[in-house]
C-alpha positions in Angstrom: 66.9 52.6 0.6 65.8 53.6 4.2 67.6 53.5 7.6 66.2 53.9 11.0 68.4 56.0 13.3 66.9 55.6 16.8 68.6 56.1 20.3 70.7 52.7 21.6 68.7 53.3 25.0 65.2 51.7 26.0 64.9 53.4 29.6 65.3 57.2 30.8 69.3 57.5 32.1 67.8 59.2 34.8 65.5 57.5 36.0 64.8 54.1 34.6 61.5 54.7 33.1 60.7 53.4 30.0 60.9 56.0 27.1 58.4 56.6 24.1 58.8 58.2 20.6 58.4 61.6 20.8 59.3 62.6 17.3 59.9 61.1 13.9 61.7 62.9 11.3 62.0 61.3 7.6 65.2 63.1 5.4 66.6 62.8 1.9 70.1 62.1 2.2 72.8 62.5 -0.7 76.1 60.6 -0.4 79.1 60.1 -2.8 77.6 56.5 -3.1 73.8 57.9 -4.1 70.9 58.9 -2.4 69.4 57.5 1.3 66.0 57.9 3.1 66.9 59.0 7.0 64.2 58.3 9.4 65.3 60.1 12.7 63.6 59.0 15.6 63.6 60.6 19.0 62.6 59.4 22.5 61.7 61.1 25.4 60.9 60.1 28.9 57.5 61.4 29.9 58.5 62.3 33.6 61.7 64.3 32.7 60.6 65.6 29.7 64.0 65.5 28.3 64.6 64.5 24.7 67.1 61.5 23.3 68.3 62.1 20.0 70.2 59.0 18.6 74.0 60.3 17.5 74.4 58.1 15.0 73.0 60.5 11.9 74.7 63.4 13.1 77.5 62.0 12.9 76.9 60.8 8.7 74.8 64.5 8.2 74.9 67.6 10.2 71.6 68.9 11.2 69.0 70.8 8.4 71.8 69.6 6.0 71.0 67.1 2.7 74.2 66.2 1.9 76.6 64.2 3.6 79.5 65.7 5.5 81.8 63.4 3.5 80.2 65.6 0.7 81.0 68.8 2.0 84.5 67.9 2.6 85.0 67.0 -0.8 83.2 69.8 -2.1 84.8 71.8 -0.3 88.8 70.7 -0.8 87.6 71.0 -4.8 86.5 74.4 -4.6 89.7 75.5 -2.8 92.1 73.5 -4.0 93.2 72.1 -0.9 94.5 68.2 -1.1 92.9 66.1 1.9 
């Protein structure tokens, strides 16, 4: 399965020109429901140079990680016995 996580904005913030794709990451995702492709697409707005990342995957996976943070916190309260 594959999900597109792109930013929710079609013109610079700053201003108003249209943005392009400056970067397209693809990521292998592990959840506690099975496994995800993340493609992770980032704009940028060719007079500011400033880059748009879409917020959406880092809030499901934090950044050079390949399991989900719901993961992690599972993983983690099992390894220390601590109850959620």
């Amino acid at each position: 399965m594959t999900f597109t996580f792109t930013s929710p904005l079609s013109s610079c913030p700053e201003c108003g020109r249209r943005l392009v794709v400056y970067k397209t990451v693809t990521r292998k995702v592990r959840t506690t429901n099975g496994e995800f492709t993340a493609v992770h697409r980032m704009m940028t707005c060719r007079f500011h140079r400033k880059i748009i990342r879409p917020d959406a995957l880092d809030s499901l996976v934090s950044p050079y990680c390949t399991y989900s943070n719901e993961v992690m916190i599972i993983r983690f309260t099992a390894r220390f016995d601590i109850s959620p």
